[in-house]
C-alpha positions as CSV (number, residue, x, y, z in Angstrom):
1,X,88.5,75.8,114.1
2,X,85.0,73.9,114.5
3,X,82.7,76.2,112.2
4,X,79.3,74.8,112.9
5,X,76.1,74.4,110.8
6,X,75.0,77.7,108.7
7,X,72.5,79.6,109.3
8,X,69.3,79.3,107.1
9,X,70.3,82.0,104.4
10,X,67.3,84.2,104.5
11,X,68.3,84.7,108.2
12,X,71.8,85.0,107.8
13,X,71.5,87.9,105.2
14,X,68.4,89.6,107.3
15,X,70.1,89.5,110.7
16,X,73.5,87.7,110.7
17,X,75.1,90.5,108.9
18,X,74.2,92.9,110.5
19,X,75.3,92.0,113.7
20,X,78.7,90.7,112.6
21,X,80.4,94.4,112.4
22,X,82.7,94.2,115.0
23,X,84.0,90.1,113.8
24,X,85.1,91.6,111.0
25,X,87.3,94.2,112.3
26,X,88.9,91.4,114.1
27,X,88.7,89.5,110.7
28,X,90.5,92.2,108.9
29,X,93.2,93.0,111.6
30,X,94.3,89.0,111.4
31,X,94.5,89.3,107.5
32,X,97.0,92.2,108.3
33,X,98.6,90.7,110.9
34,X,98.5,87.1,110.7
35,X,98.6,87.0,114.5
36,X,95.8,87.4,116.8
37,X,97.9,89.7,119.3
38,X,98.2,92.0,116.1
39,X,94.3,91.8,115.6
40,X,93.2,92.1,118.9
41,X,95.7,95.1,119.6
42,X,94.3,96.7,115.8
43,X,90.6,96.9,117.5
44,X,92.2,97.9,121.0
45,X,90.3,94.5,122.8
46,X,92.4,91.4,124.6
47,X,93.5,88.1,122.4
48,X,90.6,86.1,124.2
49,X,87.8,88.1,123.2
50,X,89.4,88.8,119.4
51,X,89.4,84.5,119.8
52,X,85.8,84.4,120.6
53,X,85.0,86.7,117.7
54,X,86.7,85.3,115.2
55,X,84.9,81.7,116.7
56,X,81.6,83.6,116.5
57,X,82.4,85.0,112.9
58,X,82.9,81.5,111.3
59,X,80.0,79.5,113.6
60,X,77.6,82.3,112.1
61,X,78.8,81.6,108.5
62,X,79.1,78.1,108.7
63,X,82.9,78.9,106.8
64,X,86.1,77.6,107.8
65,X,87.6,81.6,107.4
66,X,91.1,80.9,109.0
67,X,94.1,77.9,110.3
68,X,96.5,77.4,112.2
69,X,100.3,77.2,110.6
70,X,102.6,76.7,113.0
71,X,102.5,79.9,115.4
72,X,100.7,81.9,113.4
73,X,97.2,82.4,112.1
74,X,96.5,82.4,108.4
75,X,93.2,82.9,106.0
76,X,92.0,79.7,104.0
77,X,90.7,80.2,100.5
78,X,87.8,81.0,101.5
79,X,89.0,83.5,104.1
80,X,91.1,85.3,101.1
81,X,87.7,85.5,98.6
82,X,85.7,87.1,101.7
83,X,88.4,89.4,102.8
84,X,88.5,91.7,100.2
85,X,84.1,92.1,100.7
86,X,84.7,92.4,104.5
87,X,87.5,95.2,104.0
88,X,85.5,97.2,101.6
89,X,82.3,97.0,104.3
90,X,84.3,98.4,107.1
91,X,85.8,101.3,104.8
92,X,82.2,102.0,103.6
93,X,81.1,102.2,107.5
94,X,84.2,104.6,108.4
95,X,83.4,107.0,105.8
96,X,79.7,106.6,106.5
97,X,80.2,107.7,110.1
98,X,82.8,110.4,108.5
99,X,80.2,111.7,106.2
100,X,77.2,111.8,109.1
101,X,79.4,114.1,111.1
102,X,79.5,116.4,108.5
103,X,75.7,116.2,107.5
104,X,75.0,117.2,111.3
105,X,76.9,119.7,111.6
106,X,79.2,117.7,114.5
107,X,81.9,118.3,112.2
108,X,82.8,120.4,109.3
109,X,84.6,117.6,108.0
110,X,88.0,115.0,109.1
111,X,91.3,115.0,107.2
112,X,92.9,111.4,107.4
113,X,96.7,112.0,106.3
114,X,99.4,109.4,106.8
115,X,102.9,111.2,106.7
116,X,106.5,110.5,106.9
117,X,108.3,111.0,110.3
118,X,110.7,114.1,108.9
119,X,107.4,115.4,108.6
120,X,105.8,115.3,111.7
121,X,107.8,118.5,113.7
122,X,107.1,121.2,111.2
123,X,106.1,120.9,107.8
124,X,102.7,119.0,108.7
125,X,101.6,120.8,111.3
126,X,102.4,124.2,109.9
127,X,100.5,123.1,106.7
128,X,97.6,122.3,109.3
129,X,97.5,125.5,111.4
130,X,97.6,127.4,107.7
131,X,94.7,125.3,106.5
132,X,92.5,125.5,109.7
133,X,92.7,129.6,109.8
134,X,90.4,129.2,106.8
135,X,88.3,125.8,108.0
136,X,88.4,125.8,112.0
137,X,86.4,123.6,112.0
138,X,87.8,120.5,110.0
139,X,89.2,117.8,112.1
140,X,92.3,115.8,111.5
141,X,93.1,111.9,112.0
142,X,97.3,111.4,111.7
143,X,99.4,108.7,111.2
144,X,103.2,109.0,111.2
145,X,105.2,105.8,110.0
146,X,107.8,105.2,107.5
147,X,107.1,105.1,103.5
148,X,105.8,101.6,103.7
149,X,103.5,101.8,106.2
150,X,101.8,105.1,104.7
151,X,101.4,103.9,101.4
152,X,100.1,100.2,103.0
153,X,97.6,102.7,105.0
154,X,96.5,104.4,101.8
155,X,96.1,101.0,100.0
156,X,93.5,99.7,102.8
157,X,92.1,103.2,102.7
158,X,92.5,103.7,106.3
159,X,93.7,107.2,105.4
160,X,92.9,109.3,102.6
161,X,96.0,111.4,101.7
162,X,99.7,110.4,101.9
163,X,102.8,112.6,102.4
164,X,105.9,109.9,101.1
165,X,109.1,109.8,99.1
166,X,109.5,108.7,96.7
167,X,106.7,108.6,94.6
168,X,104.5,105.1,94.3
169,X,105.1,103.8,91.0
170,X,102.0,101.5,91.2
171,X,98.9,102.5,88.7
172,X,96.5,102.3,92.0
173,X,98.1,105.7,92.9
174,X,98.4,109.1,91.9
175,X,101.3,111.7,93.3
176,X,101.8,115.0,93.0
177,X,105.3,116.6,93.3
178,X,104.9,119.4,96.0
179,X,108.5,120.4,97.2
180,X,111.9,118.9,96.5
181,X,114.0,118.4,99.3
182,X,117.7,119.0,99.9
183,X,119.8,116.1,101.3
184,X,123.0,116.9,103.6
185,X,125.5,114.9,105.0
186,X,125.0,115.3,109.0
187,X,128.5,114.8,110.9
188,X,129.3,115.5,114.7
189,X,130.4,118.9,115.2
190,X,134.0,118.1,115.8
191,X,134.5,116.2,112.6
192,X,137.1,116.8,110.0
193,X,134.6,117.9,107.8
194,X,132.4,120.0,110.2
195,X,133.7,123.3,108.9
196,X,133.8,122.0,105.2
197,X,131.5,124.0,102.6
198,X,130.5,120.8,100.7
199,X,131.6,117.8,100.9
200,X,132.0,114.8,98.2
201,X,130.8,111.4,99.5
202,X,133.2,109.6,98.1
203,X,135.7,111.5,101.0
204,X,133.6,109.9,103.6
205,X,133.2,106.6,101.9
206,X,135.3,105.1,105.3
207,X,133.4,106.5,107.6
208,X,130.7,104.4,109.5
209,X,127.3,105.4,108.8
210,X,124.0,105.7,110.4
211,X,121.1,104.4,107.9
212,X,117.7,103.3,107.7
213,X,116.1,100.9,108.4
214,X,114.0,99.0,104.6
215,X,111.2,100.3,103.8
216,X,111.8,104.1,105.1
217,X,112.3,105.9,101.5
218,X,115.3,107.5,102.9
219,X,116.9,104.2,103.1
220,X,116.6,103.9,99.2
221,X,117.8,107.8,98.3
222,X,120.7,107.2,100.6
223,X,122.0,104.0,99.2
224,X,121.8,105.5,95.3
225,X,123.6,108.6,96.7
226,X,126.4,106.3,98.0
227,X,126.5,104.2,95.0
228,X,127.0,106.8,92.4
229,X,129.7,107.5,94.6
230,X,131.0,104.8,93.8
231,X,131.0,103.0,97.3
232,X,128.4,101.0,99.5
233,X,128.0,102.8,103.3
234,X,129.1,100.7,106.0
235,X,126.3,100.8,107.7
236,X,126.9,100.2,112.0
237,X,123.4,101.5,112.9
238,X,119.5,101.4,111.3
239,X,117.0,103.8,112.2
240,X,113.5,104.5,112.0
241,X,113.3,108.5,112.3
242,X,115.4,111.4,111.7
243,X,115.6,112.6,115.4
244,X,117.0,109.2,116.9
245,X,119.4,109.4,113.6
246,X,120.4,113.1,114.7
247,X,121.1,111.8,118.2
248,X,123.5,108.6,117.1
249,X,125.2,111.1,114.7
250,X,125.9,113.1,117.8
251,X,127.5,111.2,119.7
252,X,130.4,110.6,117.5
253,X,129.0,107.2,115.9
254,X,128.8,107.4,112.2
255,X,127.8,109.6,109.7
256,X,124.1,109.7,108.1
257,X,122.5,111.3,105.2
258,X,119.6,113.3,106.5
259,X,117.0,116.2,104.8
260,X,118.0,119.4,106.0
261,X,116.7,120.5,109.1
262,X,116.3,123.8,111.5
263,X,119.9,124.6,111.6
264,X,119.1,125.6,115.5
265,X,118.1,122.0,115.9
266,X,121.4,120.2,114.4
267,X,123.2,122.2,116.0
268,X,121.6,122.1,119.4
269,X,122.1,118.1,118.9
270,X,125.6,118.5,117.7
271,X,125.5,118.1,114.2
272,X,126.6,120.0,111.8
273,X,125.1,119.6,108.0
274,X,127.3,119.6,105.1
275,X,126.0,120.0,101.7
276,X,127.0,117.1,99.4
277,X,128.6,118.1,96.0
278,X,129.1,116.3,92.5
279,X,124.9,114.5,92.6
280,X,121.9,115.6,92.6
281,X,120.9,115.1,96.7
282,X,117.5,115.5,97.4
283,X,114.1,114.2,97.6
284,X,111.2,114.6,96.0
285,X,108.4,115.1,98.3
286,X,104.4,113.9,96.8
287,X,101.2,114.2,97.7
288,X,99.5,110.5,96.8
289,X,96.0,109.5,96.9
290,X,94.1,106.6,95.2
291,X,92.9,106.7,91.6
292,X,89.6,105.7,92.8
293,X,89.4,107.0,95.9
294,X,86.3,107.4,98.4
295,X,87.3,110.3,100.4
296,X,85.6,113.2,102.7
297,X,84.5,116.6,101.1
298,X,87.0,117.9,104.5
299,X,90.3,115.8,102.8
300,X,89.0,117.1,99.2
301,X,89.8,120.4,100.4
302,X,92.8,119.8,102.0
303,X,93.9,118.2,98.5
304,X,93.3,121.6,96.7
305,X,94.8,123.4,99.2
306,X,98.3,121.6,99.6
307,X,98.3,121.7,95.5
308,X,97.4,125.0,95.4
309,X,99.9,125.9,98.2
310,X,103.4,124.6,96.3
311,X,102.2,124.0,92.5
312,X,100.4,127.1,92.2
313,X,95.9,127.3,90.8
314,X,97.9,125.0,87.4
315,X,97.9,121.6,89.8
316,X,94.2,122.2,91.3
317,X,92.0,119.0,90.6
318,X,88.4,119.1,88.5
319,X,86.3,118.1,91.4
320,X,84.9,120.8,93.3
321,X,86.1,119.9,96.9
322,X,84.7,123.4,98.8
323,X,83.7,122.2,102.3
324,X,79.6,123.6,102.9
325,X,78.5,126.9,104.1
């Protein structure tokens, strides 16, 4: 892409700057994406106009920021030293906005949580409405994706908490163990071990099975399970979410590995759970954030109260996160 003269510095620094908010966005969203349909969809504008930005962005710099490689588009060296300074001014700006709401009273503060999808139909939004009867007035951002995808989120600080399993073992994070989770083997009602008490996995080890897809932690936990076993699953079908995993399960095609659920709802699918014997099924369930995190006084709170909620006053972090008035 043509990049044109520089500004004079002076003016670039005084004005250019400034004014060069919204490029970056578009900027950032092609780092993360590497396409432009991925950027331009990130900032919710068409591939045209997330085009002429990205133009605009380099012609104002006079840098070459990004190329062409094959379909694709990639950062240049240059692209790759200024991303990390572009990514940092769009997270200051978020929080900036986040922090004014609170300062004039629009808000009494926004929780940005990233969670699992076995989260999403109770545990999260119970944990919410218990939270809220004590801070009406704290807002909440959501995102629901799969382990790697909510961890990513928390990397790029696009969110502020994380519910994931397992734990990150990278030093950027720290996790909190808040509940463990039993795993059950999840069979169609009519199957030879529906009525069973517990169940070995070694019994089903011919049975097809329903797994997920990489990067959902369940994947992982499910494969380990099967290996001590002493088998690998044949796996006919890969998932994203517990639900759609419920549903192939019911209708007769394999066998999956699952956290327990509302017994009302397995069985109103057509499942039946079976706990597994001889290992030690279950997940561990943490609360992550970053060790150096930037992070609203309303998501504080929420922090202390989750800890507080499962780990008891022991688990409660230094920094007095009390939302104003």
């Amino acid at each position: 892409m043509e990049t044109g003269g520089a500004r004079d510095l002076d003016e670039l620094l005084d004005h250019g700057v400034r004014s060069l908010l919204p490029e970056l966005a578009v900027f950032v969203g092609l780092a993360d994406w590497s396409t432009l349909t991925g950027a331009a969809d990130r900032v919710r504008i068409g591939q045209p106009t997330a085009s002429r930005m990205l133009a605009r962005l380099q012609r104002e710099l006079g840098l070459e920021l990004v190329r062409r490689e094959g379909r694709n588009i990639v950062l240049t060296p240059v692209g790759l030293r200024l991303l990390p300074f572009a990514r940092r001014s769009l997270e200051e700006f978020q929080h900036g906005i986040l922090e004014a709401r609170e300062e004039s009273g629009r808000s009494r503060g926004t929780v940005t949580l990233s969670f699992l999808h076995t989260l999403g139909a109770r545990f999260v939004p119970e944990l919410i409405a218990e939270f809220r009867a004590d801070h009406p007035g704290v807002d909440f951002v959501l995102m629901q994706d799969n382990r790697e995808n909510c961890l990513r989120s928390l990397g790029r600080r696009e969110v502020d908490l994380a519910f994931v399993s397992p734990a990150p073992s990278e030093s950027m994070y720290i996790s909190k163990t808040i509940q463990a989770q039993e795993l059950l083997l999840t069979v169609p009602a009519g199957h030879w071990v529906a009525s069973r008490k517990s169940v070995d996995l070694s019994e089903v080890q011919n049975e097809d099975f329903i797994v997920f897809t990489p990067g959902v932690g369940l994947r992982s936990l499910s494969d380990t399970l099967c290996r001590q076993a002493g088998f690998t699953p044949r796996a006919r079908f890969q998932v994203q979410d517990t639900t759609t995993a419920r549903g192939v399960v019911a209708a007769g095609l394999g066998v999956a590995i699952l956290p327990h659920s509302d017994q009302k709802v397995a069985v109103g699918r057509g499942c039946r759970e079976i706990p597994i014997s001889g290992a030690l099924a279950q997940r561990q369930l943490v609360l992550t954030w970053l060790t150096e995190p930037r992070i609203t006084k309303a998501s504080l709170a929420f922090r202390r109260f989750v800890l507080s909620r499962f780990a008891g006053d022991r688990e409660r972090t230094a920094v007095d996160d009390q939302l104003p008035g």
